[in-house]
N, CA, C and O atoms as a Maestro MAE file, in Angstrom:
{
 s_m_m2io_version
 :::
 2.0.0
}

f_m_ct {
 s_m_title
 :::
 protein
 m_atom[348] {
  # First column is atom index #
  i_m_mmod_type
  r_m_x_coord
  r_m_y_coord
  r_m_z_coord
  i_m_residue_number
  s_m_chain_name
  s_m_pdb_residue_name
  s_m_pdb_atom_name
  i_m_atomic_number
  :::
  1 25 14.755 43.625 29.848 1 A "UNK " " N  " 7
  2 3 13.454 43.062 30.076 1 A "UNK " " CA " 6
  3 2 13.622 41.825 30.941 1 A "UNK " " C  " 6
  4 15 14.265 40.816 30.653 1 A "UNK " " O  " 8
  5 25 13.007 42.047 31.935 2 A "UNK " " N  " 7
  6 3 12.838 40.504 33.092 2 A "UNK " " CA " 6
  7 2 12.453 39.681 32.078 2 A "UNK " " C  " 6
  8 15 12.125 39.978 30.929 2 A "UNK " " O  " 8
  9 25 12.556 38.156 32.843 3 A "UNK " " N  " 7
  10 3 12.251 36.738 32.464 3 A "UNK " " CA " 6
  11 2 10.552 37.254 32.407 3 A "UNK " " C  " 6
  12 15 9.996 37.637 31.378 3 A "UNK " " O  " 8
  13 25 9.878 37.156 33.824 4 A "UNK " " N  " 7
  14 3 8.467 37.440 33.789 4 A "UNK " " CA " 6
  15 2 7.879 38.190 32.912 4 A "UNK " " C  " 6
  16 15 6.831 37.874 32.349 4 A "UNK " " O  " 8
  17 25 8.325 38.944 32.777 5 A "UNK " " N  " 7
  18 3 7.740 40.709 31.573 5 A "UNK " " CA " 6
  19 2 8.208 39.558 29.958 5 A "UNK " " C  " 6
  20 15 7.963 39.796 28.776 5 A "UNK " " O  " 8
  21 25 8.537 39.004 30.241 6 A "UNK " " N  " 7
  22 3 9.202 38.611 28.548 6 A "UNK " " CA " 6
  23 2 7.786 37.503 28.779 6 A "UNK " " C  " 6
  24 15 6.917 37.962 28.038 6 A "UNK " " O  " 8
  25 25 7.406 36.652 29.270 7 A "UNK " " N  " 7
  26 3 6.496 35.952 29.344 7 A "UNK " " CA " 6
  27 2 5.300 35.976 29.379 7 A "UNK " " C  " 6
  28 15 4.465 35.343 28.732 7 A "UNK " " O  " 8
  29 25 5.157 37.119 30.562 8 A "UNK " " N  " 7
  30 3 3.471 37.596 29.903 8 A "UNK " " CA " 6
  31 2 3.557 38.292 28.606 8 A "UNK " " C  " 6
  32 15 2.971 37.963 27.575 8 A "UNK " " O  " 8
  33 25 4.355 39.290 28.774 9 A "UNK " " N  " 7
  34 3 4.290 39.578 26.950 9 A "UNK " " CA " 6
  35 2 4.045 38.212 25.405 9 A "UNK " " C  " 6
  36 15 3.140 38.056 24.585 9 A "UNK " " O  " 8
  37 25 5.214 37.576 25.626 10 A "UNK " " N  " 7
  38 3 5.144 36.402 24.853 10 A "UNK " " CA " 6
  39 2 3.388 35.537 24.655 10 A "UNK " " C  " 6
  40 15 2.743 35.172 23.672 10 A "UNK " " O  " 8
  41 25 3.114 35.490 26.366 11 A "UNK " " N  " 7
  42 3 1.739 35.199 26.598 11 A "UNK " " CA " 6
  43 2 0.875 35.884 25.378 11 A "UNK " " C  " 6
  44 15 0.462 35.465 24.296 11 A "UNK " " O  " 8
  45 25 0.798 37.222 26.119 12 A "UNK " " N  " 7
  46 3 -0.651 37.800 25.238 12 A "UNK " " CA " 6
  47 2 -0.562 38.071 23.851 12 A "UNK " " C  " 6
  48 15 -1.524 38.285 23.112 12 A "UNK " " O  " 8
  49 25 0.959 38.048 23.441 13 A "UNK " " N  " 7
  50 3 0.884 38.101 21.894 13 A "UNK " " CA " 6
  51 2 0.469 36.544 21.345 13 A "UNK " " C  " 6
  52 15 -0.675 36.489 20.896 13 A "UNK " " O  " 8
  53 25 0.854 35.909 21.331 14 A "UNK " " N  " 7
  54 3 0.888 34.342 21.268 14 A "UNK " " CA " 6
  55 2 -0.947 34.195 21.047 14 A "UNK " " C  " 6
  56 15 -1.583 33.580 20.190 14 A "UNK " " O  " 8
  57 25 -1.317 34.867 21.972 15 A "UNK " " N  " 7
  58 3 -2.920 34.635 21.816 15 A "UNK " " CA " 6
  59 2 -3.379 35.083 21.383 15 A "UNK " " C  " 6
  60 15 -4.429 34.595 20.967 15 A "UNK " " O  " 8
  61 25 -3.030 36.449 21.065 16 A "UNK " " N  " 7
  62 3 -3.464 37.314 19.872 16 A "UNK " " CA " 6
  63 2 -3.348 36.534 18.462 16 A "UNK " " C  " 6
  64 15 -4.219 36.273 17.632 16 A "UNK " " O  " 8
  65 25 -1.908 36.241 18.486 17 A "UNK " " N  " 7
  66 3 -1.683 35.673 17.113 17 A "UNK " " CA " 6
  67 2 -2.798 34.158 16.906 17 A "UNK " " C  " 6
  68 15 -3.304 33.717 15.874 17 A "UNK " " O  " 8
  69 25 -2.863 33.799 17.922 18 A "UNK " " N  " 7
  70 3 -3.990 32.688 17.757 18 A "UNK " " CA " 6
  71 2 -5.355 33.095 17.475 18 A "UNK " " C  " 6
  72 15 -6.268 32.439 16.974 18 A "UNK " " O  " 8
  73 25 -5.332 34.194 17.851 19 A "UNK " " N  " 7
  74 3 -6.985 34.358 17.572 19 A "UNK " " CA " 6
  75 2 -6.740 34.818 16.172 19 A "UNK " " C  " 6
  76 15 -7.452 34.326 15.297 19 A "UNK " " O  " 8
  77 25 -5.857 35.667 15.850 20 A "UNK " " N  " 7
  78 3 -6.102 36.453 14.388 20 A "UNK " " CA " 6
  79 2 -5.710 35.342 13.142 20 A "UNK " " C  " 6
  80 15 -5.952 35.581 11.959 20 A "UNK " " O  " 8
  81 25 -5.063 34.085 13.626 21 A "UNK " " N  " 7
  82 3 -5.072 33.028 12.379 21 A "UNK " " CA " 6
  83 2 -5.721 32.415 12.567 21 A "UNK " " C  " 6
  84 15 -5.621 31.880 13.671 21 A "UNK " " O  " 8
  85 25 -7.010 31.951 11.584 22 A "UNK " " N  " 7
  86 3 -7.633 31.419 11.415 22 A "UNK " " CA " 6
  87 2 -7.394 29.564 11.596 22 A "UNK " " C  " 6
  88 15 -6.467 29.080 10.946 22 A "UNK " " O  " 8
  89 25 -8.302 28.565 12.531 23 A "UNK " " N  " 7
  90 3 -8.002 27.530 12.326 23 A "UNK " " CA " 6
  91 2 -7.159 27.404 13.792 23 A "UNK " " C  " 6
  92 15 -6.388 28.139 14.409 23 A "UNK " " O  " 8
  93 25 -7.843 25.823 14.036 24 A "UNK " " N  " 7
  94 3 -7.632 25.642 15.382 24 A "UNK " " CA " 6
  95 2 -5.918 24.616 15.482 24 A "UNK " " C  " 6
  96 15 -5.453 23.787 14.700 24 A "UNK " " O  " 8
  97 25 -5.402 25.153 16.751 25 A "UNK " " N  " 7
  98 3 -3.951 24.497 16.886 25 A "UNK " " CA " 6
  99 2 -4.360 23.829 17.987 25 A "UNK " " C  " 6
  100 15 -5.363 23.973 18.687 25 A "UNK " " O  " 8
  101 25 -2.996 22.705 18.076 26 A "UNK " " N  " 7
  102 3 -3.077 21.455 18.952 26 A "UNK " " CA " 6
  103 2 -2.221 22.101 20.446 26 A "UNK " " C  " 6
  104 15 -1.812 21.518 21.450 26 A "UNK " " O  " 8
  105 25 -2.202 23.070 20.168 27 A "UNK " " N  " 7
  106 3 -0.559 23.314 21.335 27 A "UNK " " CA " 6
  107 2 -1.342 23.960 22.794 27 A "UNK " " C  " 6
  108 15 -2.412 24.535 22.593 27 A "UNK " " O  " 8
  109 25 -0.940 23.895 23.941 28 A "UNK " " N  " 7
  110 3 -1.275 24.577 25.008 28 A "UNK " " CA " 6
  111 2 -0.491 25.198 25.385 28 A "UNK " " C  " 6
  112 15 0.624 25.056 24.883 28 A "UNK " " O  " 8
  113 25 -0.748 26.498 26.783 29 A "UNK " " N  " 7
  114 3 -0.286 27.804 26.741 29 A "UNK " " CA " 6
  115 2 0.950 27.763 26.573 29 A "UNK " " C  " 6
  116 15 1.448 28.704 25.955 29 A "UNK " " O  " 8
  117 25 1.795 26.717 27.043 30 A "UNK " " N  " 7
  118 3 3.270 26.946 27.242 30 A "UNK " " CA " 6
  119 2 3.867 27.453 25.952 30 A "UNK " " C  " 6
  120 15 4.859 28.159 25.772 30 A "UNK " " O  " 8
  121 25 2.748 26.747 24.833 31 A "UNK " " N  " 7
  122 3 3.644 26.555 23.081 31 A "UNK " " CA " 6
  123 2 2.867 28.052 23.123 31 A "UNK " " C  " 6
  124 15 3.195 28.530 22.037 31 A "UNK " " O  " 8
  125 25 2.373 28.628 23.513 32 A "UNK " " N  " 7
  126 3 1.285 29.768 22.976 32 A "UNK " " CA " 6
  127 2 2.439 31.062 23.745 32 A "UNK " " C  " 6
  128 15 2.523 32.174 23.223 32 A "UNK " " O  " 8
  129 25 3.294 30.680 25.075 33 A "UNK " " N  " 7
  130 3 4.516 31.598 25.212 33 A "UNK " " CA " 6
  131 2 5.395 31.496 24.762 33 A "UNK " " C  " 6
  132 15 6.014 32.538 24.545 33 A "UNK " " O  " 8
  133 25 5.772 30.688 24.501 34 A "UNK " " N  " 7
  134 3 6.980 29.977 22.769 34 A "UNK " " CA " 6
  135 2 6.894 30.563 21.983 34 A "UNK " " C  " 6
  136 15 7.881 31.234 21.681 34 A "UNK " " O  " 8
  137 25 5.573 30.678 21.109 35 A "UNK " " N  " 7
  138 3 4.901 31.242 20.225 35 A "UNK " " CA " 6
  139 2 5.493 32.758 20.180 35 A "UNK " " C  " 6
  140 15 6.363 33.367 19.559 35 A "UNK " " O  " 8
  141 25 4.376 33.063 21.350 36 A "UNK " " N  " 7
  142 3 4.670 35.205 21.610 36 A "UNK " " CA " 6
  143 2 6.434 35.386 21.480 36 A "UNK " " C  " 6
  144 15 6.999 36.262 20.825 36 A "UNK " " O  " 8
  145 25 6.856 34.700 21.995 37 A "UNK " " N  " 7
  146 3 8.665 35.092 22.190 37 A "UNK " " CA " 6
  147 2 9.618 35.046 21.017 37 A "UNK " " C  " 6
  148 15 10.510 35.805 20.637 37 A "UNK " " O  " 8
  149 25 9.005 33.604 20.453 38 A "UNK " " N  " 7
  150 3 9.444 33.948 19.242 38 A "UNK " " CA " 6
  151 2 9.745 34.875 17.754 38 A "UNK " " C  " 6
  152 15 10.658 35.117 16.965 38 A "UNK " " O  " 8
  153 25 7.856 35.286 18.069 39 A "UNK " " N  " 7
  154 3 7.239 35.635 17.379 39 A "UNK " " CA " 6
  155 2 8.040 37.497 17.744 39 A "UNK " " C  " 6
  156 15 8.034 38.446 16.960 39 A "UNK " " O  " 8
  157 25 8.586 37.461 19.053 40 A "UNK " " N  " 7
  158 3 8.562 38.683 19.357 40 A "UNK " " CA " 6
  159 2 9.969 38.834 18.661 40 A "UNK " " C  " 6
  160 15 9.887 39.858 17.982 40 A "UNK " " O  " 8
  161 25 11.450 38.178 18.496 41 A "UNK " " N  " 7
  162 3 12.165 38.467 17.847 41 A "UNK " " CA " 6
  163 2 12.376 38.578 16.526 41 A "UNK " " C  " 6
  164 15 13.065 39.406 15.930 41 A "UNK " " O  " 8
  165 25 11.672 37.597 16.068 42 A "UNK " " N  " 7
  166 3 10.784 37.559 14.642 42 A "UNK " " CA " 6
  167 2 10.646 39.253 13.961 42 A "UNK " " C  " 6
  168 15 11.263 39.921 13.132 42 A "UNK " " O  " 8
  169 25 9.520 39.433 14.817 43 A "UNK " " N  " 7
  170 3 9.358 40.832 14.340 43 A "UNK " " CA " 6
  171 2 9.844 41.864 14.970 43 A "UNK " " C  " 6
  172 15 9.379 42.984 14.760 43 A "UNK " " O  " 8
  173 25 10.892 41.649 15.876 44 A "UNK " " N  " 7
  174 3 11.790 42.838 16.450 44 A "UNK " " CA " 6
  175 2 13.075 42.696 15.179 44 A "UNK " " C  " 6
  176 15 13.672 43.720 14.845 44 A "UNK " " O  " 8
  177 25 13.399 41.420 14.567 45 A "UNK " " N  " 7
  178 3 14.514 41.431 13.536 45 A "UNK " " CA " 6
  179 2 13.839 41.873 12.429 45 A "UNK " " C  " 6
  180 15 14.631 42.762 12.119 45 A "UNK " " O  " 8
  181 25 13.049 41.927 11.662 46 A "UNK " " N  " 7
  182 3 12.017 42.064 10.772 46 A "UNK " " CA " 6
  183 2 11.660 43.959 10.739 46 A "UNK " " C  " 6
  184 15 11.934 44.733 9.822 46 A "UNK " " O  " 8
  185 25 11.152 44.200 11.733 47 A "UNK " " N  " 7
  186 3 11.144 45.900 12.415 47 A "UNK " " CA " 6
  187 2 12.798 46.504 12.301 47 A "UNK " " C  " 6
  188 15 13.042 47.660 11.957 47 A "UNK " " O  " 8
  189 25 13.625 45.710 12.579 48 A "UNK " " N  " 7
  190 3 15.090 46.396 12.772 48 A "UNK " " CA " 6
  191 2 15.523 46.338 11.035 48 A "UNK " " C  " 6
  192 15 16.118 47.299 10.548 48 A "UNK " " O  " 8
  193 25 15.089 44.873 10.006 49 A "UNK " " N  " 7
  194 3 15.528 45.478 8.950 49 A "UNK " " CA " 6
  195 2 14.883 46.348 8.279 49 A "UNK " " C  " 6
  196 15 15.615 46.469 7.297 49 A "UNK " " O  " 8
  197 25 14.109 46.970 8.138 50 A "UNK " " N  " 7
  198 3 12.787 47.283 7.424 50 A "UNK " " CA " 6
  199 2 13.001 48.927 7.920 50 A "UNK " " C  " 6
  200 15 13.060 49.757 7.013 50 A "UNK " " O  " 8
  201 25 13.109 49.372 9.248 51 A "UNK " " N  " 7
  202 3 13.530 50.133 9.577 51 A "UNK " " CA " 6
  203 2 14.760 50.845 9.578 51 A "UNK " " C  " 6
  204 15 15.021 52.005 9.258 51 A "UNK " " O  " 8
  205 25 15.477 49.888 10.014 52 A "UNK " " N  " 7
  206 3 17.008 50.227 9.821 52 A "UNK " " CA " 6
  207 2 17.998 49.508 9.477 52 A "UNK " " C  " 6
  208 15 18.812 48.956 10.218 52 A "UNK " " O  " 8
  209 25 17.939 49.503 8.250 53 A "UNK " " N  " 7
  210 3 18.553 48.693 7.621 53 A "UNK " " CA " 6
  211 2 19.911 48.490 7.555 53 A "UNK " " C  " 6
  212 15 20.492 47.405 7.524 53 A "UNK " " O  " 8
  213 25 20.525 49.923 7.530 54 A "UNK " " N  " 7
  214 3 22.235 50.065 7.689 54 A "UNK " " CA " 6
  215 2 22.905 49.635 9.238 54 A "UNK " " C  " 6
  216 15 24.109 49.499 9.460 54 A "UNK " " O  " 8
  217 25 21.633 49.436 10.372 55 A "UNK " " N  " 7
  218 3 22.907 49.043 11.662 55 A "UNK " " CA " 6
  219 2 21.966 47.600 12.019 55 A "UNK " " C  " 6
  220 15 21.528 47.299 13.130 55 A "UNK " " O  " 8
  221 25 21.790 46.760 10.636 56 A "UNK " " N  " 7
  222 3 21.503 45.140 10.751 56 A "UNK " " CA " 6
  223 2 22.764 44.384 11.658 56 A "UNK " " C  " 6
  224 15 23.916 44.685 11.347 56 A "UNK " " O  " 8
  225 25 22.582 43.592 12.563 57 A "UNK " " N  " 7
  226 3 22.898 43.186 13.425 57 A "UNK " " CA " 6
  227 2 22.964 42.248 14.319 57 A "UNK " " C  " 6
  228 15 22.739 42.438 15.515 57 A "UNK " " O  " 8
  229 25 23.350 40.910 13.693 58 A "UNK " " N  " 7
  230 3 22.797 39.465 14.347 58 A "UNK " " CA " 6
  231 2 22.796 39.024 15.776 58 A "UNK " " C  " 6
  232 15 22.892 37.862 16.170 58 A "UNK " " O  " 8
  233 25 22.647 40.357 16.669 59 A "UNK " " N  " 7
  234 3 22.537 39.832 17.892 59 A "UNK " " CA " 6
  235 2 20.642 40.150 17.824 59 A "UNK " " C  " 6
  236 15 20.038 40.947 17.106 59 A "UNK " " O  " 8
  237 25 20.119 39.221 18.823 60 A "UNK " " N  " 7
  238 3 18.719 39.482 19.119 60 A "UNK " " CA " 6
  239 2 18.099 41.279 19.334 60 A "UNK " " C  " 6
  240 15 18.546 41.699 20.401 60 A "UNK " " O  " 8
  241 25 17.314 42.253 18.680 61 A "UNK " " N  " 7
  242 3 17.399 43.510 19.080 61 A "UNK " " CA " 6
  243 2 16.471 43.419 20.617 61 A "UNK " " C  " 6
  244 15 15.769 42.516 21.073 61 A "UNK " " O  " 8
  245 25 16.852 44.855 21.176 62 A "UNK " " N  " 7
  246 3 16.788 44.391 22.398 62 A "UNK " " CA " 6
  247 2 15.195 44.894 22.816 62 A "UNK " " C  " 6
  248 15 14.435 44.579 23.732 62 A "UNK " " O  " 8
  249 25 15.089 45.944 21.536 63 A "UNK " " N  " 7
  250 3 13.453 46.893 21.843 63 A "UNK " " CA " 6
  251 2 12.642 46.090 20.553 63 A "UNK " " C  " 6
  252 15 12.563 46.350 19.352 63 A "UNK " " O  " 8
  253 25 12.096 45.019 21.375 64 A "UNK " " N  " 7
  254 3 10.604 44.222 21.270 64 A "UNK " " CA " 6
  255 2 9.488 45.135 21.542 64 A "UNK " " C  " 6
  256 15 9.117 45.458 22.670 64 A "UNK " " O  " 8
  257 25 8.986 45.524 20.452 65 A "UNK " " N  " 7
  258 3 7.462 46.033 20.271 65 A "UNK " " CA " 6
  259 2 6.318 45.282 20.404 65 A "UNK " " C  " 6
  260 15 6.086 44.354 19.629 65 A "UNK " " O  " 8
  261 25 5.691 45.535 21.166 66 A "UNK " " N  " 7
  262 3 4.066 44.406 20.765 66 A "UNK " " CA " 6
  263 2 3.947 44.106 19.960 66 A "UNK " " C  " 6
  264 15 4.283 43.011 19.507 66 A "UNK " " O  " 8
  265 25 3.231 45.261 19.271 67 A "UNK " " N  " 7
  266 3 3.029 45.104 17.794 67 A "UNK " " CA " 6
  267 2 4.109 44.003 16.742 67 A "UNK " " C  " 6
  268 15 3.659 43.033 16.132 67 A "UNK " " O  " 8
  269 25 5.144 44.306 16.728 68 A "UNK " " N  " 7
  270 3 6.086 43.629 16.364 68 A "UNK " " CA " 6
  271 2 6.093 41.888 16.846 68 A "UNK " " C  " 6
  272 15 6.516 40.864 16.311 68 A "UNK " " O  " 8
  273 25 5.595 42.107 17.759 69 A "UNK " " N  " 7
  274 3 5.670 40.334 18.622 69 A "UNK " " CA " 6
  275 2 4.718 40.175 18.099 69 A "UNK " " C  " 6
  276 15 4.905 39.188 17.387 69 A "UNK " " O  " 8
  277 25 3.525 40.600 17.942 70 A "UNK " " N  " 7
  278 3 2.571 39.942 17.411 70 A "UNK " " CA " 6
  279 2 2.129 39.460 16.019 70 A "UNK " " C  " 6
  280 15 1.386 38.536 15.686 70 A "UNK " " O  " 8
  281 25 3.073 40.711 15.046 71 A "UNK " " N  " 7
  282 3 3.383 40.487 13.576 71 A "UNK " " CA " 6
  283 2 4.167 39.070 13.552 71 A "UNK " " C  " 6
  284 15 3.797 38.046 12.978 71 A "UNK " " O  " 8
  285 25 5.473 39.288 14.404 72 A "UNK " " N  " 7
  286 3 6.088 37.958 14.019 72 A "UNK " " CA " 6
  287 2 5.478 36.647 14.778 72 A "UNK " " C  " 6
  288 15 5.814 35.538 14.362 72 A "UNK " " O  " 8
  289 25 4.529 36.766 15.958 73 A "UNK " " N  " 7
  290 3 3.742 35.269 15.853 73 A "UNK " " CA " 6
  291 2 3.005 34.925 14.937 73 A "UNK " " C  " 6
  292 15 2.953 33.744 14.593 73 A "UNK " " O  " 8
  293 25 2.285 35.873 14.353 74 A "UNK " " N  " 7
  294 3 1.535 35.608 13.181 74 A "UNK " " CA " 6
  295 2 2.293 34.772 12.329 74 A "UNK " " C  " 6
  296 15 2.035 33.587 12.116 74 A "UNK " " O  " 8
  297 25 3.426 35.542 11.748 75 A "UNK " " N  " 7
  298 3 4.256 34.704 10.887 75 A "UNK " " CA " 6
  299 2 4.725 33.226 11.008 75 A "UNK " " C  " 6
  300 15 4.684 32.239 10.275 75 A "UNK " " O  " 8
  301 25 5.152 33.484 12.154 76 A "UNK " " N  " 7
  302 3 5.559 32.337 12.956 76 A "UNK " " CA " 6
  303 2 4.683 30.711 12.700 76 A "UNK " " C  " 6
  304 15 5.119 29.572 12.533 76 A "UNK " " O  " 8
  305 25 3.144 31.331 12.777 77 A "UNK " " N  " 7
  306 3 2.099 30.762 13.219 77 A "UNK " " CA " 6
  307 2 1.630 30.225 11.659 77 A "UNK " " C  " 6
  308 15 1.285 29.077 11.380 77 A "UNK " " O  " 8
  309 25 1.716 31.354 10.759 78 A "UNK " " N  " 7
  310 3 1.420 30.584 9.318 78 A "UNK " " CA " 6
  311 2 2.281 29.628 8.819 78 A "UNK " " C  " 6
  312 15 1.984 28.657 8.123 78 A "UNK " " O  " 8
  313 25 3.349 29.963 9.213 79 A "UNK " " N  " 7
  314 3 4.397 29.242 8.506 79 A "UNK " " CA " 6
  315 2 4.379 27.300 9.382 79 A "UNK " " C  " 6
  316 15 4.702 26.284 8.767 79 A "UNK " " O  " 8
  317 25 3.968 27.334 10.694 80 A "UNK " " N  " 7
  318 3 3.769 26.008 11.289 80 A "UNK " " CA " 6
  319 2 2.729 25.676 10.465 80 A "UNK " " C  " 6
  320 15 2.680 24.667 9.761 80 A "UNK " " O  " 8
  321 25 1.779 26.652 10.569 81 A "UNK " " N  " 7
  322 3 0.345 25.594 9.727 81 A "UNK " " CA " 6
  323 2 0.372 25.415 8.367 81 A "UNK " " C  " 6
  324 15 -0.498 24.834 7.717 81 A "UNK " " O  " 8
  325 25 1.593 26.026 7.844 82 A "UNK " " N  " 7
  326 3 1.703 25.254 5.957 82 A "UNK " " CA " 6
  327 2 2.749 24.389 6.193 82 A "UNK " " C  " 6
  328 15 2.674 23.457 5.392 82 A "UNK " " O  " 8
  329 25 3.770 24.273 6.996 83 A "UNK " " N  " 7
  330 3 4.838 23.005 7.419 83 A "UNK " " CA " 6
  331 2 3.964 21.907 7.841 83 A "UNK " " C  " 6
  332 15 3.996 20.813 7.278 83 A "UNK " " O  " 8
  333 25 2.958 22.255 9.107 84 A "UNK " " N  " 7
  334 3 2.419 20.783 9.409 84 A "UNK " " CA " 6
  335 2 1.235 20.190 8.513 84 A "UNK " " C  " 6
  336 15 1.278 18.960 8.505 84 A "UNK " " O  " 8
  337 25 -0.071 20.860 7.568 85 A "UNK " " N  " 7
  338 3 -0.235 20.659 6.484 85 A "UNK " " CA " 6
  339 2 0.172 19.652 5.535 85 A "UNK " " C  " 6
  340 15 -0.539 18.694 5.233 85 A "UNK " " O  " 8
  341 25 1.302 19.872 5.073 86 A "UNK " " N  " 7
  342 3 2.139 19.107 4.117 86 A "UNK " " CA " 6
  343 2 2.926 17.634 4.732 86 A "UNK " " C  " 6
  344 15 3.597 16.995 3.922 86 A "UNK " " O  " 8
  345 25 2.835 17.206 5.953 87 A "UNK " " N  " 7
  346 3 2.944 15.960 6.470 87 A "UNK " " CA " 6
  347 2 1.645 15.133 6.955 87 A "UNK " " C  " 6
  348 15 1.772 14.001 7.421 87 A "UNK " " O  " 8
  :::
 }
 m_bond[347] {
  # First column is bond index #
  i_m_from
  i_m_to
  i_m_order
  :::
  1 1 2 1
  2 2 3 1
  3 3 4 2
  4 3 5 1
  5 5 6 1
  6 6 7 1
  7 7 8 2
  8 7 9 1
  9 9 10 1
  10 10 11 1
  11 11 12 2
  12 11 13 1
  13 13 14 1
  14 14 15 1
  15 15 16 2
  16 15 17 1
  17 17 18 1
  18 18 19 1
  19 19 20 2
  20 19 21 1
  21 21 22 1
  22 22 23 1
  23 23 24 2
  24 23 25 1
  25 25 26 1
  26 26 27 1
  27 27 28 2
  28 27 29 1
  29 29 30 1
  30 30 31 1
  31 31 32 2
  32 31 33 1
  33 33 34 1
  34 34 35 1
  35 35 36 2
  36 35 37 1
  37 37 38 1
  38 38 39 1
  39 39 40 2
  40 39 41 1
  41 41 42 1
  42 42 43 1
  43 43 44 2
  44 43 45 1
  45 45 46 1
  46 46 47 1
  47 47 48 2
  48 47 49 1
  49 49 50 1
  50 50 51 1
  51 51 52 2
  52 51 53 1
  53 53 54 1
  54 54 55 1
  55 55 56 2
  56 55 57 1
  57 57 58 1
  58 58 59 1
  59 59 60 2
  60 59 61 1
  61 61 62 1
  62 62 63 1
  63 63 64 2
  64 63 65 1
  65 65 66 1
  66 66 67 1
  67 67 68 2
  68 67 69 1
  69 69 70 1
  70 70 71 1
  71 71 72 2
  72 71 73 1
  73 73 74 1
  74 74 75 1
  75 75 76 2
  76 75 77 1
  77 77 78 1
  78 78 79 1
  79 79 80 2
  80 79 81 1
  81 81 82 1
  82 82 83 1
  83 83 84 2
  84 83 85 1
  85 85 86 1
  86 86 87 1
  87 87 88 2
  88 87 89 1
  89 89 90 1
  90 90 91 1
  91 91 92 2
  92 91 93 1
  93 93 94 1
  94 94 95 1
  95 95 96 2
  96 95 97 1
  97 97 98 1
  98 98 99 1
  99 99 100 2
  100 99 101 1
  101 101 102 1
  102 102 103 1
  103 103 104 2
  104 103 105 1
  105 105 106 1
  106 106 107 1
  107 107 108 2
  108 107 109 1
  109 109 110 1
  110 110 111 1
  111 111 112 2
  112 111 113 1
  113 113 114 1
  114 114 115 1
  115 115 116 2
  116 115 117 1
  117 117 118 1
  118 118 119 1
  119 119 120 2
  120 119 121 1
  121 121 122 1
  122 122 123 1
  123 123 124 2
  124 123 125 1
  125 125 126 1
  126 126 127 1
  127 127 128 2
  128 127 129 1
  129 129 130 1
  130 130 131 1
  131 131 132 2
  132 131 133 1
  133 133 134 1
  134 134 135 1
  135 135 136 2
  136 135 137 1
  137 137 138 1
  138 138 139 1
  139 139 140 2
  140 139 141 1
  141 141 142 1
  142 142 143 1
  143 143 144 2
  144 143 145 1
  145 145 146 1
  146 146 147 1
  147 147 148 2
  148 147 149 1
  149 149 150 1
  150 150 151 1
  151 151 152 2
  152 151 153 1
  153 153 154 1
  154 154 155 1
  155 155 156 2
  156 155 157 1
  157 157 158 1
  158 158 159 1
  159 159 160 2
  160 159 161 1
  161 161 162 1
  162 162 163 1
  163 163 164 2
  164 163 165 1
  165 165 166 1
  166 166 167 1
  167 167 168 2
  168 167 169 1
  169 169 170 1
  170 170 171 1
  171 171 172 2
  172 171 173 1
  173 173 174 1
  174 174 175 1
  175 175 176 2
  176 175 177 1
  177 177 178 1
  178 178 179 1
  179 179 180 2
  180 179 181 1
  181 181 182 1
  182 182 183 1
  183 183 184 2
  184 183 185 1
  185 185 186 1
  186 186 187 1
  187 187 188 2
  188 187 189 1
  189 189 190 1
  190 190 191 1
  191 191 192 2
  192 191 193 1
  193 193 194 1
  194 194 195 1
  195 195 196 2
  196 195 197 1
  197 197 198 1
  198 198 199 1
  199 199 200 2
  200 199 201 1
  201 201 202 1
  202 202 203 1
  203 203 204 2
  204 203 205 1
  205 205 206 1
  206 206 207 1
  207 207 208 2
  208 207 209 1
  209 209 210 1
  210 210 211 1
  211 211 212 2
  212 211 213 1
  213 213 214 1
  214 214 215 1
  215 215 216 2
  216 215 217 1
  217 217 218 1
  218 218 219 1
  219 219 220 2
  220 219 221 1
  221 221 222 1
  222 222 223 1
  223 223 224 2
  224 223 225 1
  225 225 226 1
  226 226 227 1
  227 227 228 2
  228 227 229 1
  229 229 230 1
  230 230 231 1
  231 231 232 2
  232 231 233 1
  233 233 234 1
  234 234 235 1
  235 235 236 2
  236 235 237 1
  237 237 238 1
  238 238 239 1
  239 239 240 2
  240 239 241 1
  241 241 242 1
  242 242 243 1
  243 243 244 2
  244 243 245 1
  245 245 246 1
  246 246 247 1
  247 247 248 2
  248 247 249 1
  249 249 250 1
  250 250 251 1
  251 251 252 2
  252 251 253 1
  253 253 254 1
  254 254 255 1
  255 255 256 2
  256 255 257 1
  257 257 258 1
  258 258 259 1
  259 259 260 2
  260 259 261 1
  261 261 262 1
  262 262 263 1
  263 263 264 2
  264 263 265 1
  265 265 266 1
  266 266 267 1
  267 267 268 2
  268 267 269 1
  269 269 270 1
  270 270 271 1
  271 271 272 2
  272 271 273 1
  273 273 274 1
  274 274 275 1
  275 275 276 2
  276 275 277 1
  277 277 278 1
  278 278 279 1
  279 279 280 2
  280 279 281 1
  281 281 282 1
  282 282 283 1
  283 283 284 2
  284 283 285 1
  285 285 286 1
  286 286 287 1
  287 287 288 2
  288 287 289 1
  289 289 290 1
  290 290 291 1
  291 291 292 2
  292 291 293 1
  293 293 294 1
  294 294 295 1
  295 295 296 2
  296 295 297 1
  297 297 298 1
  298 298 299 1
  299 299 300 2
  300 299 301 1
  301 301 302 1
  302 302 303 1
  303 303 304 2
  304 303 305 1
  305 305 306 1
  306 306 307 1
  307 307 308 2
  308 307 309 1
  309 309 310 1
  310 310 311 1
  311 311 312 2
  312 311 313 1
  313 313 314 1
  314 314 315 1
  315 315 316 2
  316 315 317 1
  317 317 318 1
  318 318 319 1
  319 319 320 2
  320 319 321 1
  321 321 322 1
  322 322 323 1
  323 323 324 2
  324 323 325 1
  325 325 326 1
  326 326 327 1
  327 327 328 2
  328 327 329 1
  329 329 330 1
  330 330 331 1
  331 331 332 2
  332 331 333 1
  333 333 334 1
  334 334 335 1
  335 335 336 2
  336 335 337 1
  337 337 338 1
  338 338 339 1
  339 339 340 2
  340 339 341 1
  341 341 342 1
  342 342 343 1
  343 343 344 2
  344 343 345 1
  345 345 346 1
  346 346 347 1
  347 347 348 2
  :::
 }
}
């Protein structure tokens, strides 16, 4: 996967995941492709155990699903807003 293709991807999940959690964030787009990318290994590691559990594998997997990027921004995304919350 190119740099670019990893970014708009990262992009539109990132915003997805923003729209589907409730409650407004301080961050602009850059944190919102942070977000998607993260969010995309998140749930590409998450998809790889869940799926396949016997060839777990601590390198990054390399087949990032949407769907999957967007599960793990979500996650991603709850877990900042109960960390920043509590300060």
């Amino acid at each position: 996967m190119g740099i670019i293709t990893m970014i708009i991807i990262g992009l539109i999940a990132g915003a997805i995941a923003r729209l589907l959690v409730p409650g407004k964030e301080d961050f602009g787009w850059i944190m919102t492709i942070v977000l998607g990318i993260v969010g995309g290994y998140v749930g590409g590691t998450l998809g790889s155990l869940v799926f396949a559990p016997h060839k777990f594998d601590l390198r990054p997997p390399v087949e990032h699903s949407f769907i999957g990027a967007i599960i793990g921004a979500v996650i991603i995304l709850i877990i900042y807003k109960a960390v920043r919350s509590r300060t």
